[in-house]
C-alpha positions, 0 to 999 in steps of 0.5 A: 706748566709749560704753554707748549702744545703736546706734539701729536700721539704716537701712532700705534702699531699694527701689532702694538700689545702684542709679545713675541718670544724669539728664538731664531738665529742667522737671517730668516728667522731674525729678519723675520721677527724685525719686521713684526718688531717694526709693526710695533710688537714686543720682540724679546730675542731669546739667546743662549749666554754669549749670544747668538753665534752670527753676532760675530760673522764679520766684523764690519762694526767693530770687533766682533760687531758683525754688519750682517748681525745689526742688518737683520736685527732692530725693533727687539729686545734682548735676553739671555737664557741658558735653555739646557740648565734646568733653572731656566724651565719654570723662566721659559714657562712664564715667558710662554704663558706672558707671550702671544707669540713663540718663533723657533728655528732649529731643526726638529729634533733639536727644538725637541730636545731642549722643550721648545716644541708646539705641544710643550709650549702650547699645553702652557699657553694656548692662545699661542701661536706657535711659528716654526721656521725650518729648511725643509719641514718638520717630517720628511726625509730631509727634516732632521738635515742641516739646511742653509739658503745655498742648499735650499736652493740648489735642491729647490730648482732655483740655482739650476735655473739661475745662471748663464746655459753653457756655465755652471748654476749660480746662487743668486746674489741675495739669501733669496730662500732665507728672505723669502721665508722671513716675509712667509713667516711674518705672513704666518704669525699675522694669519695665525694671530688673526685666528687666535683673535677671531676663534679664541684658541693659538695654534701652530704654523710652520715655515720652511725655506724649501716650500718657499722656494719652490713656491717662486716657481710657480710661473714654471711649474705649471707649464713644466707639468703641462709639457713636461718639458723641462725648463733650463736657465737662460742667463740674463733671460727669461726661459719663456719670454723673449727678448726679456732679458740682459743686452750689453750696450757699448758701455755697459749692461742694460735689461729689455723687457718685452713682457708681452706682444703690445711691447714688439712692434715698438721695440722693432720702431725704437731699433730701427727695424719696423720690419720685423714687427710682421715677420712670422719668426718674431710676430709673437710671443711664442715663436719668438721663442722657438727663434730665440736663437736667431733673434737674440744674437741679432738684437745683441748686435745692434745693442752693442754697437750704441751707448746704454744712455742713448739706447734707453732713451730711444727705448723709454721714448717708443714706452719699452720697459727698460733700464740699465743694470746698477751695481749695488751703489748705484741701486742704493742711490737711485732717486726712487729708491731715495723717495720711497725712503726704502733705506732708515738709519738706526743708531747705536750708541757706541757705534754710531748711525748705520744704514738697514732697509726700512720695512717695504710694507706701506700703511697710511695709517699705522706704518710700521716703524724700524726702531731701537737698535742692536741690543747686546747680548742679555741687555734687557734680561733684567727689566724683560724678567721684572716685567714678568714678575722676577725679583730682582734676588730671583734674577740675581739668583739666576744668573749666579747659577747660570741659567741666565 
C-alpha cells in the first residue's frame, strides 16, 4: 500500500447527479448546456448520425474540425440517434425517463413533428424539466419563422440602436442575442429544477432570443414609453448619457465615461477647462445632453490633439473612468483578464490544446469546472446507452438498423 496521502476529494459540482439531454444546435443552445456541463451535470449532446451540422462551419482545427464548434461545446458527452427512425422511440423514452433535464431548440413545429415536445416528454418523466430555447416564442406570429441572431436582432431594436447616427445599423460584434439566451437559459433550467426539487413535480420553461433582446433594453424602454420620443443610436455613445462614449485621442481610440454628474467637474480639471464645471450648458446630466452637439465636437478636439497614454493618465488621476479600446488580442491578453483566469485550455487528444472561455460564474465553494473536450460525433453512444440498461447486442442491433 503506498504511504502516499490521497490528494484532496474532488469537489463536487453545483449540479453533480444531475442529467441533461441536449438536443440543441448552433451557439445558444450548445453554450448554454456547456455551462451546466461546467457545474458538474451530466450533459449527453443528442445528435442526428453525422452530427451536428456546425461541427464543420469552418475548419480552423482541422478539416471539418470547426473552431466556432469546439468554443461553445466541452463539459458533455456524445451521442448519436437518428429521431426519424422509429427504432429509436423506445431509445428516446428511456432517455427521458433517466434524465432531469431535456433542451431542444428547434422551431415549434418541428419539435412537434418528430415528439420532442413538453407534453410527449413529460407524460414519460414528470419530474422533468422540460427548457425550450427559440428565436421568437413557441406561439405568435413569428413562431413557425426561421431565426437566427442577426435577425433577432434587427427586429429587437438592438441593431437600430447600434452603430454611428448618420451610417447604416450595425450588428454588434459578438452573437449578443444567441449569448444572452445561453445565460437565460442556464437561469431557466436552474429556476426550473429548484422547483422540481422543492414541489416534487418538472415543468416546462421556454426561452426565446427576442425576449432577450429586448429584455437589454430596459434602461430604454421605460423612458421611451415615459416621453414616447424615440431613441436613436449614437455611435461610440450612449443616447442618454453625455460625454459616455468613444473619443479618438491622437494615436488611437479610448472610451470617457461620465456616468453621472460626481464625474463632470473632474473630467472639466483633467481637460484643463475647470470652467466649464458651472456652465448652465454642461452643469448636468440633462442639459449635457440636449448640448450634446456643441459639447462633443468640442471635447473631440482637445482629445485629438494628445496621446491616449497620456490622456488616460490624466483621466485616471482626477479618478474619471476611462480606457482605451483593445482590439481583440489586446482585450485577451490584458493582465485582469489573465488574473481573473477568464480564459481555460481543453485539450483534445488528436488536436492538441485550444483555448475557450472559462465559465464567468465564481463560486468559492463549488466552482464549476469546464472539462472534457470536444466529443466526436456518437463517441459515447455505446457506454450512455449501457448506463441506461442496453445490451451491448441491443446496441449493436440499433446501430445495424440505423436508428443510432
Amino acid at each position: 500500500m503506498s504511504s502516499e496521502s490521497p490528494g484532496p476529494a474532488p469537489v463536487r459540482g453545483v449540479l453533480d447527479g444531475i442529467r441533461v439531454l441536449d438536443f440543441t444546435q448552433v451557439l445558444a443552445g450548445p453554450y448554454g448546456t456547456s455551462l451546466l456541463g461546467d457545474f458538474g451535470a451530466d450533459v449527453i449532446k443528442v445528435e442526428p448520425p453525422g452530427g451536428e451540422p456546425f461541427r464543420s462551419i469552418d475548419n480552423l482545427i482541422a478539416p471539418g474540425e470547426s473552431g466556432y464548434y469546439y468554443g461553445i461545446n466541452r463539459s458533455k458527452r456524445a451521442i448519436t440517434l437518428n429521431l426519424k427512425h422509429p427504432s429509436a422511440r423506445p431509445v428516446l423514452e428511456r432517455l427521458v425517463a433517466g434524465s432531469d433535464v431535456v433542451a431542444v431548440s428547434f422551431r415549434p413545429s418541428a419539435v412537434a413533428k418528430i415528439g420532442l415536445d413538453h407534453a410527449s416528454l413529460s407524460a414519460i418523466n414528470p419530474r422533468l424539466v422540460y427548457c425550450s430555447l427559440t428565436a421568437f416564442g413557441e406561439t405568435g406570429p413569428l413562431a413557425a419563422e426561421p431565426g437566427m441572431d442577426i435577425v433577432v436582432q434587427a427586429l429587437s431594436g438592438v441593431m437600430a440602436l447600434t452603430g454611428d447616427p448618420d451610417r447604416p445599423p450595425v450588428k454588434t460584434g459578438p452573437s449578443i442575442a444567441d449569448v444572452t439566451g445561453a445565460f437565460l437559459m442556464v437561469t431557466a433550467v436552474l429556476a426550473g429544477l429548484r422547483v422540481r426539487d422543492r414541489d416534487g413535480v418538472g415543468q416546462h420553461v421556454s426561452v426565446n432570443l427576442l425576449d432577450g433582446q429586448v429584455a437589454m433594453l430596459a434602461n430604454f424602454i421605460t423612458p421611451y414609453f415615459r416621453t414616447h420620443e424615440p431613441i436613436r443610436r449614437a455611435g461610440g455613445g450612449h443616447p442618454q448619457v453625455v460625454p459616455y462614449q468613444v473619443f479618438e485621442a491622437a494615436d488611437g481610440s479610448m472610451v470617457v465615461a461620465c456616468l453621472n454628474d460626481t464625474f463632470w467637474a473632474p473630467l472639466c480639471r483633467a481637460i484643463g477647462h475647470e470652467e466649464l464645471i458651472d456652465d448652465p450648458r454642461f452643469a448636468t446630466n440633462p442639459v449635457r445632453a440636449a448640448h450634446r452637439a456643441e459639447l462633443v465636437p468640442f471635447l473631440e478636439t482637445i482629445f485629438a490633439a494628445g496621446t491616449r497614454d497620456v490622456w488616460l493618465d490624466r483621466l485616471r488621476r482626477h479618478g474619471m473612468p476611462c480606457a482605451p479600446v483593445f482590439e481583440l488580442e489586446e482585450a485577451l491578453s490584458q493582465p485582469q483578464v489573465v488574473h481573473n483566469e477568464s480564459l481555460t485550455e481543453l485539450k483534445h487528444p488528436v488536436h492538441g490544446a485550444y483555448v475557450v472561455p472559462n465559465n464567468p460564474i465564481r463560486m468559492s465553494a463549488t466552482p464549476p469546472q469546464p472539462h472534457g473536450c470536444v466529443p466526436a460525433v456518437g463517441e459515447h453512444t455505446r457506454e450512455v446507452l449501457s448506463e441506461f440498461g442496453f445490451t451491448q447486442a441491443e446496441v449493436q442491433d440499433l446501430e445495424a438498423s440505423g436508428a443510432l
